[in-house]
C-alpha positions as protocol buffer text, in pm:
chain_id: "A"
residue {
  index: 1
  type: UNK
  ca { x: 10308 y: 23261 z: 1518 }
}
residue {
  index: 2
  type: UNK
  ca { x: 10451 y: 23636 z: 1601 }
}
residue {
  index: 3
  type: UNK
  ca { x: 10210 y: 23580 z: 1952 }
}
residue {
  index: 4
  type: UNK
  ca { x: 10351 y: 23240 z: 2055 }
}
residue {
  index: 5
  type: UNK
  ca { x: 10707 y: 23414 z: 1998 }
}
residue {
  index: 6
  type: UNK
  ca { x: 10625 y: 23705 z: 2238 }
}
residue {
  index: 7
  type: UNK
  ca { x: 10445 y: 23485 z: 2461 }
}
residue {
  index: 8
  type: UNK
  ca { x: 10762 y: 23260 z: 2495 }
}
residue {
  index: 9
  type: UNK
  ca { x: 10978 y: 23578 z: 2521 }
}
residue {
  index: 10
  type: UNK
  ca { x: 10771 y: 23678 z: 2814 }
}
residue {
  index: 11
  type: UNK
  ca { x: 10812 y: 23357 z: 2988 }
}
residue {
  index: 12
  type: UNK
  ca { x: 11190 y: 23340 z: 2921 }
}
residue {
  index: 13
  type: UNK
  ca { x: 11258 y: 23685 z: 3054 }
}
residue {
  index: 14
  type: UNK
  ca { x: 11113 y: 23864 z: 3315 }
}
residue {
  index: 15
  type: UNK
  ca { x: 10893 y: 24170 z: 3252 }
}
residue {
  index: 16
  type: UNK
  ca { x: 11041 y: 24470 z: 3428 }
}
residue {
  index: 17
  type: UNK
  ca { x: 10857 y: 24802 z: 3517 }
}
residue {
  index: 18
  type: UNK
  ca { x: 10954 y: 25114 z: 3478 }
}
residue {
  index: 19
  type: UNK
  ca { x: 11053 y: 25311 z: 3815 }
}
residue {
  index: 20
  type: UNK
  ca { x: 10760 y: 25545 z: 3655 }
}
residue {
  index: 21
  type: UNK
  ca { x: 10512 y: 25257 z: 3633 }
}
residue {
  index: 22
  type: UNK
  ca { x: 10634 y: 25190 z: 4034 }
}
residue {
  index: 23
  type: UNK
  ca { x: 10611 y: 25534 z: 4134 }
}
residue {
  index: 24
  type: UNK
  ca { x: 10225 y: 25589 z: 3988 }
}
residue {
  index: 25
  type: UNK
  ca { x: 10084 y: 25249 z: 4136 }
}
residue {
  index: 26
  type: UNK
  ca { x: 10271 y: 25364 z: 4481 }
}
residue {
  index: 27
  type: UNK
  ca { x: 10106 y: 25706 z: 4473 }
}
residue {
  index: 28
  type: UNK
  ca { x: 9786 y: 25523 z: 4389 }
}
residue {
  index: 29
  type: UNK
  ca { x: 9750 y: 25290 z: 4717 }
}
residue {
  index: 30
  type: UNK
  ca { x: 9870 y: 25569 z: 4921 }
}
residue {
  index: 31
  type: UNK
  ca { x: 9595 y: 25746 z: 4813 }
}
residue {
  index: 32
  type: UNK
  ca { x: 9354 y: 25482 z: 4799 }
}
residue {
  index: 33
  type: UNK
  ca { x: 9441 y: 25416 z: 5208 }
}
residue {
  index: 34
  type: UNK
  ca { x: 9450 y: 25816 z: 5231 }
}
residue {
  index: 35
  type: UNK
  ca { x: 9078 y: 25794 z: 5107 }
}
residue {
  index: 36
  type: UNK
  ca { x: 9016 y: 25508 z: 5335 }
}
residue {
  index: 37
  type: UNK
  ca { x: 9152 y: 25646 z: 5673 }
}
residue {
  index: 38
  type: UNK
  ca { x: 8901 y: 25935 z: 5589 }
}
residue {
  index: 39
  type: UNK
  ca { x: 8611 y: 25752 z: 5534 }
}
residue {
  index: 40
  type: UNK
  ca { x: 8669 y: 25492 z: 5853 }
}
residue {
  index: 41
  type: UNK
  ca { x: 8747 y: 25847 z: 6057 }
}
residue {
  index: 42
  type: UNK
  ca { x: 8432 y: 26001 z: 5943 }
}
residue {
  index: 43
  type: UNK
  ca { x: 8241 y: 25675 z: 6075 }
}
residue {
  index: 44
  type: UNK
  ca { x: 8425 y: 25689 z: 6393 }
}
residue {
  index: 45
  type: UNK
  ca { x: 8339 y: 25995 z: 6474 }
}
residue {
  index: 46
  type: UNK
  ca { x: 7932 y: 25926 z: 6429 }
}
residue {
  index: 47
  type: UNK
  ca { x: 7990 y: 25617 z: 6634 }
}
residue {
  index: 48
  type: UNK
  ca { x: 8169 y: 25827 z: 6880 }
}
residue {
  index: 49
  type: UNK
  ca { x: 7929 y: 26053 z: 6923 }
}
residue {
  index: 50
  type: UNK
  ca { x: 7638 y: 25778 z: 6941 }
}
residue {
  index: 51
  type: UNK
  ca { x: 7821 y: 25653 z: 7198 }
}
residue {
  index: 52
  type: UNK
  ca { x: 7906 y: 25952 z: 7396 }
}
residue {
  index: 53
  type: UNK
  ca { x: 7495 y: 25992 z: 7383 }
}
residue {
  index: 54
  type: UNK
  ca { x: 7391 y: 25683 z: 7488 }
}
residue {
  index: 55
  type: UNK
  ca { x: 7640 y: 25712 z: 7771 }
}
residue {
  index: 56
  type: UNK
  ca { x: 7486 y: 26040 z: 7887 }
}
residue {
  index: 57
  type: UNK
  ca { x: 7114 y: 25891 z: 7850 }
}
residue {
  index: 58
  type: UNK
  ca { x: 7257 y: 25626 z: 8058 }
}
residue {
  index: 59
  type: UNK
  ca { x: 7446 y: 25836 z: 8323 }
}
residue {
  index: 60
  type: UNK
  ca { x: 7081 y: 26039 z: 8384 }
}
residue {
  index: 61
  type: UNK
  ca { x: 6859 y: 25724 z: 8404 }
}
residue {
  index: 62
  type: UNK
  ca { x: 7117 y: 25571 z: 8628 }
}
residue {
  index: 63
  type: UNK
  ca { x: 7091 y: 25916 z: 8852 }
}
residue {
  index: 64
  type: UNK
  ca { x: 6694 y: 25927 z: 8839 }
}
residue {
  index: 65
  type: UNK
  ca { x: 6640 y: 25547 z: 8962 }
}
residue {
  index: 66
  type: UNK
  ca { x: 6948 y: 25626 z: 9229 }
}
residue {
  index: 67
  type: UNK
  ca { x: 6709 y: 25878 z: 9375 }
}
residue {
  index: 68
  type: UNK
  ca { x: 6356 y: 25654 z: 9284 }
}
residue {
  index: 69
  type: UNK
  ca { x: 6540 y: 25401 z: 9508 }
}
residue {
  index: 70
  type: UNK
  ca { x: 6659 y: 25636 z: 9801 }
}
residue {
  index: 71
  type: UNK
  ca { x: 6359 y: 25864 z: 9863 }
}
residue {
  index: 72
  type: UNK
  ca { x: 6101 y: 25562 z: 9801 }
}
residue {
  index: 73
  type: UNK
  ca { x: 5931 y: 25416 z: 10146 }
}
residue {
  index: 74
  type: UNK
  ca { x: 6016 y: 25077 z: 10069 }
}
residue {
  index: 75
  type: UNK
  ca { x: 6394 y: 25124 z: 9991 }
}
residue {
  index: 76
  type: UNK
  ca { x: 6402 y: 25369 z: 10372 }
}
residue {
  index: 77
  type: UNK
  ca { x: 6180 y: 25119 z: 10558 }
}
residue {
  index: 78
  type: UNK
  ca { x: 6444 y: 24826 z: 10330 }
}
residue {
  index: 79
  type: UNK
  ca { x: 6726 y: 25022 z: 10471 }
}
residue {
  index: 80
  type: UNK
  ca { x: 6598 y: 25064 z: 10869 }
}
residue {
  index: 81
  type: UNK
  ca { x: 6583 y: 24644 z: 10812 }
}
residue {
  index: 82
  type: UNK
  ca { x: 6896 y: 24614 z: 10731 }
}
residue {
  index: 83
  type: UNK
  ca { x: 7019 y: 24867 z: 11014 }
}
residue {
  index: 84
  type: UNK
  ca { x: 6791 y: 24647 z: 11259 }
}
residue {
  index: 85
  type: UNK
  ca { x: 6949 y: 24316 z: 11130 }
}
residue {
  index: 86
  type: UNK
  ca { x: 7309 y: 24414 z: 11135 }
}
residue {
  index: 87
  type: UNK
  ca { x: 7249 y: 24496 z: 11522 }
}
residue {
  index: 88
  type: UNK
  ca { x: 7089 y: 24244 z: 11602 }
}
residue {
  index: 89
  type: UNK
  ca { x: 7429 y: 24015 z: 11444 }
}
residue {
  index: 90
  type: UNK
  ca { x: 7678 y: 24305 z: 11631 }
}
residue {
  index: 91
  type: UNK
  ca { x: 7465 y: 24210 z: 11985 }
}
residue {
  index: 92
  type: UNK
  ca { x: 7465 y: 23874 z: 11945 }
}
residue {
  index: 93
  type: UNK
  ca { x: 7871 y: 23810 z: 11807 }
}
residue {
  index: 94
  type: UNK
  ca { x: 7935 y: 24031 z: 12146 }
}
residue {
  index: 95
  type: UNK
  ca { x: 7728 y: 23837 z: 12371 }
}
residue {
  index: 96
  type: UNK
  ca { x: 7909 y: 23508 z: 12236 }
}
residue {
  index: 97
  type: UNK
  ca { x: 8245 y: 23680 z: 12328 }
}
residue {
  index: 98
  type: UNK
  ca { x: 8101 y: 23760 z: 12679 }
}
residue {
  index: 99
  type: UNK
  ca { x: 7989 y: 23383 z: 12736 }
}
């Protein structure tokens, strides 16, 4: 019977908390996201530098095949084509201008 009272009681008037109760649960989430920040920053930073590595892999490879491609015969005998082709279009757009 007492618990039914006190139950009622508690329905009928609000609980209140103490500023102390406030103040220890506030200091508690701030250092719960405290912790938090930490731990995400520490994880950033390995996924920064992962990142910073694969872009520097990628950066070399991209330099290495740049000069595959440019000192290869097919990409100079590809390029004297092109040069070749591209004259050929200049000679001919000026010879329809002449007729």
């Amino acid at each position: 019977m007492k618990f039914l009272f006190w139950k009622l009681m508690e329905t009928i008037y609000e609980k209140k908390k103490t500023s102390n109760e406030v103040l220890m649960e506030y200091y508690w989430f701030y250092e719960h996201r405290d912790h938090l920040r930490n731990e995400w920053k520490k994880e950033d930073d390995k996924l920064k530098h992962h990142c910073d590595t694969l872009y520097a892999e990628f950066e070399e490879l991209y330099r290495q095949e740049k000069s595959r491609e440019e000192n290869s015969k097919s990409a100079r005998i590809a390029k004297k084509l092109e040069q070749m082709k591209l004259t050929e279009e200049l000679v001919s757009k000026i010879k329809l201008k002449k007729l």
